[in-house]
Structures are given as C-alpha cells and as structure tokens.
N, C-alpha and C positions, 0 to 999 in steps of 0.2 A: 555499314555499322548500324547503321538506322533499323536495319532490316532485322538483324542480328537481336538488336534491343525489342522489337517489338516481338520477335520469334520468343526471347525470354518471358516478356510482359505476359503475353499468353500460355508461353505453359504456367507460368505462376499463377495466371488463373484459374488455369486448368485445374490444377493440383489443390486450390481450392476449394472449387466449386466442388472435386470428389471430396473432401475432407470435412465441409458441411455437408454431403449428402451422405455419407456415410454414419455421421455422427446423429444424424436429424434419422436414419434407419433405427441406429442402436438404439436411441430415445424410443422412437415407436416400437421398435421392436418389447420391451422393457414398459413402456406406457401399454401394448395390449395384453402385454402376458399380465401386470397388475403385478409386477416383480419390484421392489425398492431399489434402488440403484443410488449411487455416487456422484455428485455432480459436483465441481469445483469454478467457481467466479468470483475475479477479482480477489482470492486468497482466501474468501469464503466456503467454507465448507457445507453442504448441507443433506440431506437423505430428500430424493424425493419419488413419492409412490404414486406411479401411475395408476388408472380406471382399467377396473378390465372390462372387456366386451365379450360378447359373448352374439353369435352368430344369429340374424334374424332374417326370419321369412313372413312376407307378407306377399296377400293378394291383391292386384289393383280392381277398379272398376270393370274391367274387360276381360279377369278371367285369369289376367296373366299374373306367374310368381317371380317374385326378384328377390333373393339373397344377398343380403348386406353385413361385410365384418369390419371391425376396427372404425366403426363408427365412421361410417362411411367411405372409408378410404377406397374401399374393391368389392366389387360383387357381382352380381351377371343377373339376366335377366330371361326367363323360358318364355321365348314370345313362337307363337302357330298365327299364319297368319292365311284369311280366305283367297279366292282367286280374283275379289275385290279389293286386296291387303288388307284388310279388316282383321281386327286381333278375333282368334277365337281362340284360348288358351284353355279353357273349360267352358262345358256344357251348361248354358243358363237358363233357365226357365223360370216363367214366373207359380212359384209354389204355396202361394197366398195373399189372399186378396180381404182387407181388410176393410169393411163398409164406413163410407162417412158420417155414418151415423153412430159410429161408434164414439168419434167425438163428441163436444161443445158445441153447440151452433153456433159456427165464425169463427172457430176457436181451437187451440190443440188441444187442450187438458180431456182424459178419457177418466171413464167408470172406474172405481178397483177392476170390476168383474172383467172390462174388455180388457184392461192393462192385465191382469194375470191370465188370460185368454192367450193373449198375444206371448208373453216371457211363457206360459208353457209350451207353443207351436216351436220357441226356438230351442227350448230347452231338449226337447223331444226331435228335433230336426237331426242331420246328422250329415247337412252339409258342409262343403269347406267352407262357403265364404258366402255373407248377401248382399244386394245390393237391396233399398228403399226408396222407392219413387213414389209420389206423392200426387194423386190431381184430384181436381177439384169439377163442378161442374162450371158450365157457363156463365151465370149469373155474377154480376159484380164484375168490378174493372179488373185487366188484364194481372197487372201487379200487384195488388192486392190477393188476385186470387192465388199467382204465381209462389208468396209469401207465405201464403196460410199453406198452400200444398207441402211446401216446402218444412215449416213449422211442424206439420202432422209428422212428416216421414222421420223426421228430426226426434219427435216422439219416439215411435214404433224403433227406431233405430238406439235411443235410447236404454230402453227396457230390452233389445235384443244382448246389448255390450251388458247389461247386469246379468242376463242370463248365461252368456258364457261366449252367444255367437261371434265371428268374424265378422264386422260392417266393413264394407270395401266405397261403397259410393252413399249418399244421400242426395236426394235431387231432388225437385218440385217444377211441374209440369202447366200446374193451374189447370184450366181449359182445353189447353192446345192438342189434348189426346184423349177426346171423348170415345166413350166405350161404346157407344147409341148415338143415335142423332137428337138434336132439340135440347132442353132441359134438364133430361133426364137425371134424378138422383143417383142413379148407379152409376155415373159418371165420376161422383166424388167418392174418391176411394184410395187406398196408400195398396203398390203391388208392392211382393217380398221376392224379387227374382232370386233364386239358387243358385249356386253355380258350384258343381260338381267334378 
C-alpha cells in the first residue's frame, strides 16, 4: 500500500512538473515572439506583452562567433581551435599601431587631429572585429603604467565603437611587452589587431 501511494505521489508529480514546463514554454514561447497573450491569477484577469528578441551575433576576444536568441536562452558557439587548443576562429593581425605620443604625457586624452586620425582608420577599415591593447614603455611603476596603458586603449576603443567598428577586447599591457629593448619611446604605443 505504501508502495502504491508513493508510485501515485510521484506521477502526481510527474504530471506536474510537465504542466509547469509546458506552460513556462507557452510564456516563452509568447514572451520571444513579443505576441500579447492571456494570463489568469487568482480570478484576475490581465493581457500581458512579452519583449521580443531578436537574434545576435558577437565576436569574442579570440576571433571566435557565438549566436545568441531569446535572451539568452540557446545559442552556439563557432569555435577552431590550433594543435595547442588555442582558439583561432579568425585571422588576427595587428593592422595599426598607434604612437604614444599621440597622447597627453601620463595621460589618455588625444589631439582632435589624432582622435579623428584614428575614427577615420576604423571608419575606413573593413574588418569584422578589433581588439585594442594598450603598452606603455618602461618607465614608472608597474601598475601605474599597467593603468595608463589600459586608459589609452580605452580611448582608441572608444572613438572605434563612434565610428561604427566591432571592439571585441580592451586590454593594457604597461611594460611587460616592449617592442625594443631599454627605454625606448616606441615602446609606448596602443596595437589595433584585426581580425578577419
């Protein structure tokens, strides 16, 4: 008898758990079309209109595309990966190299003339997606410099999204990726890798 009861207890829940997941479908279902639908609680009546969605693709840092619908619900992701699993999903190169002297000394804020330099390189570009990394030279403590690098690309990635391009990463390097050895100025500098 015992047995009997619990064998009921659970389809009763069975037959639940389908009856919320079906019903919590039809809502989504009706929430992503952005269709007005009928909902009734507690004797209350009321219309209520779902968002609709509408499908979006984005590139990550690495090249790679992921297609996302219904607001996250499903979507997939186009990953290539090397014979070190390393993502290579598109072709990246760096396709501009922006001098640190185009800044402020210490500083992000750029010229009009370098700021509209830079918004027509991306307007004019005809990549899918960039990334902006940021370094600096040696001089000056690690984190500070880490900061400022970080601040420029922030810039130049800026003035990229007014111009129209896809930014996929923003990064700041500081020091740690000197283009020369020593001192050197040409060391501080923001890369625009491509990725095509």
């Amino acid at each position: 008898m015992a047995q009997s009861l619990m064998k009921a207890g659970l389809q009763a829940l069975e037959g639940a758990i389908v009856a919320l997941s079906l019903a919590a479908t039809g809502a989504q279902a009706h929430h992503t079309m952005g269709e007005a639908f009928a909902h009734q609680h507690n004797d209350q009546k009321r219309v209520i209109t779902g968002e609709r969605y509408t499908p979006t693709i984005w590139v990550d840092p690495d090249g790679c595309e992921h297609w996302v619908m219904d607001d996250g619900w499903e979507g997939f992701m186009s990953l290539k990966v090397d014979r070190n699993g390393l993502p290579t999903c598109r072709k990246s190169s760096i396709c501009a190299t922006i001098p640190g002297r185009a800044f402020e000394p210490h500083g992000v804020w750029m010229s009009h003339k370098a700021k509209q330099q830079v918004m027509d390189f991306f307007a004019g570009d005809e990549s899918a997606a960039y990334k902006v990394i940021g370094h600096t030279d040696i001089s000056g403590n690690d984190r500070n410099n880490v900061r400022l690098s970080k601040g420029r690309a922030n810039m130049v990635a800026t003035l990229g999204q007014k111009s129209g391009a896809r930014i996929v990463g923003v990064d700041g390097h500081g020091g740690r990726h000197p283009k020369v050895n020593g001192h050197s100025h040409e060391n501080s500098r923001i890369e625009v890798y491509c990725l095509r």
